[in-house]
C-alpha positions as CSV (number, residue, x, y, z in Angstrom):
1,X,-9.2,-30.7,-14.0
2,X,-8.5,-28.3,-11.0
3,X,-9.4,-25.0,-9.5
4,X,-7.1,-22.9,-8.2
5,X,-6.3,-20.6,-5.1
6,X,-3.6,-18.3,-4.6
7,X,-2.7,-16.7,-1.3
8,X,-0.7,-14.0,-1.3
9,X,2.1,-14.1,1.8
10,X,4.8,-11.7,3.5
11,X,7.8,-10.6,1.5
12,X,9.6,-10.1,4.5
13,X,9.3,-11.9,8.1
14,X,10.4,-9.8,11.0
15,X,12.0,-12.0,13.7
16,X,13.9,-10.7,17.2
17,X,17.8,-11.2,16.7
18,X,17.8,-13.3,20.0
19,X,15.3,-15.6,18.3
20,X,16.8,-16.1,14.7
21,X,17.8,-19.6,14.2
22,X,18.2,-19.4,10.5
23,X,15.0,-21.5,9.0
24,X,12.2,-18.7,9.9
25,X,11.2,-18.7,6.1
26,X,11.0,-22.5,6.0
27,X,9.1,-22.5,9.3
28,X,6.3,-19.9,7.8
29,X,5.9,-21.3,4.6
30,X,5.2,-24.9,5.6
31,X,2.9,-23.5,8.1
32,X,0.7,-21.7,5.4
33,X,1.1,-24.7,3.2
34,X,0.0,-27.1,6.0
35,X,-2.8,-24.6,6.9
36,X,-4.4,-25.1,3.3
37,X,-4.1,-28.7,3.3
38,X,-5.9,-29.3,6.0
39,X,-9.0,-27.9,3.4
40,X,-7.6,-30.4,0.9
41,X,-6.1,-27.9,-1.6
42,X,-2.7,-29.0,-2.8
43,X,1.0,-26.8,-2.9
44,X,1.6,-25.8,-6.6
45,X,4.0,-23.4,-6.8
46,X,5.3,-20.0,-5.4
47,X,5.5,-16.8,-7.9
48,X,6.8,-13.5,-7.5
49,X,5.1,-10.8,-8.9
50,X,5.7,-6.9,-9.5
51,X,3.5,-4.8,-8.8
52,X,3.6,-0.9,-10.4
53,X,2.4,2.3,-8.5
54,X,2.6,4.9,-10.7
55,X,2.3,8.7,-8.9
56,X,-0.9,10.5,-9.3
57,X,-1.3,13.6,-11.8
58,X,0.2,16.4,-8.6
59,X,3.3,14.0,-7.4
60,X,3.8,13.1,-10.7
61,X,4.3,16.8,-11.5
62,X,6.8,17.2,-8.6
63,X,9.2,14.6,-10.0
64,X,7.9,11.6,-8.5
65,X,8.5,8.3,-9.9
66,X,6.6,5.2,-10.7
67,X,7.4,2.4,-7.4
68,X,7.7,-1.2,-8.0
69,X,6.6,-3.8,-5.2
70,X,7.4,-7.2,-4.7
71,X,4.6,-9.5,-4.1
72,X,4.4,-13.4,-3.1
73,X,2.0,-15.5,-4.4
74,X,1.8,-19.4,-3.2
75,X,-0.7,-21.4,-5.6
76,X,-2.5,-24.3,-4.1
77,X,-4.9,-26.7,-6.5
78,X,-7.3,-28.9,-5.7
79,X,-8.3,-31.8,-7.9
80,X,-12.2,-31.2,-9.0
């Protein structure tokens, strides 16, 4: 059996042109997934997830539209 975390991480990482080498995704990712293994918990997955704002009642009236965000999700486990 195991229990579960999930730690939600950037959609986006913001790097200085001068300073792009190409692997900054690899680079933060393995950093968040060494950071958790240090407490034991395992890498299980990575999920995108949607996530709908819809207006309220007055900007819905003016027209506005429901948004749609894009979320991360990395899923660690740890064997209890």
């Amino acid at each position: 059996m195991f229990k579960y975390k999930m730690v939600q991480v950037l959609p986006n990482i913001s790097v200085d042109m001068k300073n792009h080498t190409g692997s900054e995704a690899a680079v933060y990712l393995e950093n968040v997934v060494n950071e958790y293994a240090e407490d034991g918990w395992e890498f299980h997955r990575i999920d995108r997830i949607g996530v709908e704002l819809q207006p309220g009642c007055f900007a819905a009236l003016g027209g506005q539209k429901a948004e749609t965000n894009i979320y991360y999700v990395i899923t660690f486990r740890m064997e209890v």
